[in-house]
C-alpha positions as CSV (number, residue, x, y, z in Angstrom):
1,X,-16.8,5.3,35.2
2,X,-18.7,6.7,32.2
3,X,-22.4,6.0,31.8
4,X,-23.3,3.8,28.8
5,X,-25.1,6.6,26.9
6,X,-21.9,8.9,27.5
7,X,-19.5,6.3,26.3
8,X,-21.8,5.4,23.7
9,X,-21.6,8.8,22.6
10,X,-17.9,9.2,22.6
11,X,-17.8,6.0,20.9
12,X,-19.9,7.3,17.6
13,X,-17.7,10.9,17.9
14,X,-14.2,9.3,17.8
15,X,-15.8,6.7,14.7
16,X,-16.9,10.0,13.0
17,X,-13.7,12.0,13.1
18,X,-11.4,8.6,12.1
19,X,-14.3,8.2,8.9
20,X,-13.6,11.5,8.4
21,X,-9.6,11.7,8.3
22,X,-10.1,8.7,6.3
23,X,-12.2,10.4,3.8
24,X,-9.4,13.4,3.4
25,X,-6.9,10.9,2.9
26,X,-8.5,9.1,0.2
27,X,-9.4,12.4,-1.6
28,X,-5.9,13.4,-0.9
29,X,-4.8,10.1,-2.7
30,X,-2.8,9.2,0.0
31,X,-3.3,6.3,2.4
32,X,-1.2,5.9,5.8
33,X,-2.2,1.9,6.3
34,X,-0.8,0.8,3.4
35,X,2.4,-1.2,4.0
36,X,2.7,-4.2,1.8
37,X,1.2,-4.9,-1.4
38,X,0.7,-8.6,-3.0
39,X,2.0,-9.5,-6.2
40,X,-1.5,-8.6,-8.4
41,X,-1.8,-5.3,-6.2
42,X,2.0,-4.1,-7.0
43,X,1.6,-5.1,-10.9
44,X,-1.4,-2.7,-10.9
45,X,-0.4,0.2,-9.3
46,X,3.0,0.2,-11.2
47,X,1.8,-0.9,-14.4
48,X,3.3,-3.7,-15.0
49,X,2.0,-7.4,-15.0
50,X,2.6,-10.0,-12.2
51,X,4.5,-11.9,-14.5
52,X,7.0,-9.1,-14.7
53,X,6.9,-8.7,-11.2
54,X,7.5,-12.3,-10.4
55,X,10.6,-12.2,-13.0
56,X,12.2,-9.0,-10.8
57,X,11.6,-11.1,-7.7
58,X,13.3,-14.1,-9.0
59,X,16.1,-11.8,-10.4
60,X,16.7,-10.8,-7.2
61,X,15.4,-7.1,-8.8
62,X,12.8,-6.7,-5.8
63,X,13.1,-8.6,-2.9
64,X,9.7,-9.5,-1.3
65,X,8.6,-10.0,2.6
66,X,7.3,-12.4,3.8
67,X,3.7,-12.3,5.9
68,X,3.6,-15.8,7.3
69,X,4.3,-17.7,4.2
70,X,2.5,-15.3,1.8
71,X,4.7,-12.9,-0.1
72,X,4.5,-9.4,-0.3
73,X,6.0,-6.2,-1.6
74,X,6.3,-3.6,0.9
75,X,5.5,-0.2,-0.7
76,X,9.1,1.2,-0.4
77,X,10.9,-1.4,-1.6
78,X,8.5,-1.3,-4.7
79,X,9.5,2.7,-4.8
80,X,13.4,1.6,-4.5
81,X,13.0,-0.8,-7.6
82,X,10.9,1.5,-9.8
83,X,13.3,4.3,-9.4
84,X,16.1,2.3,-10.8
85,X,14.6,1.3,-14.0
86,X,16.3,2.6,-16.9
87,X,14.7,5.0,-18.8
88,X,14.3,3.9,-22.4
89,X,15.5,7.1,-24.5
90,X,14.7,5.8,-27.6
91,X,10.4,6.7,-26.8
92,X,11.7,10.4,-25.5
């Protein structure tokens, strides 16, 4: 067994070095923990509203999960329905 000053201090090294590798990862504009987006999250990263959002859901478009009763997007079905939008030639 550890003694509570040792453990303590492998404690506050292992919180430094995740704070850390969290830090790269924001810099690096990625981050690993993010599965599922609401609704209002998913509109704002892809640029569109909710409202258009909600419309692709109930078109059967993009297909939500489901965390307990609250919907979600998870972030690679959100990447599946945004690569099949059209392109609109006509603002190339």
């Amino acid at each position: 067994m550890l003694a509570r000053d040792t453990a303590e201090q492998i404690e506050t090294m292992v919180r430094r070095v995740v704070r850390e590798e969290l830090d790269v990862l924001r810099l690096e504009g990625t981050h690993p923990l993010v599965l599922s987006l609401s609704f209002r999250d998913a509109a704002k990263v892809t640029g569109y509203s909710v409202d258009s959002i909600q419309k692709a859901v109930k078109r059967l478009e993009l297909m939500p999960s489901y965390a307990n009763t609250k919907p979600v997007i998870m972030v690679e079905e959100l990447i599946r329905w945004l690569r099949e939008r059209p392109i609109d030639v006509t603002e190339l």
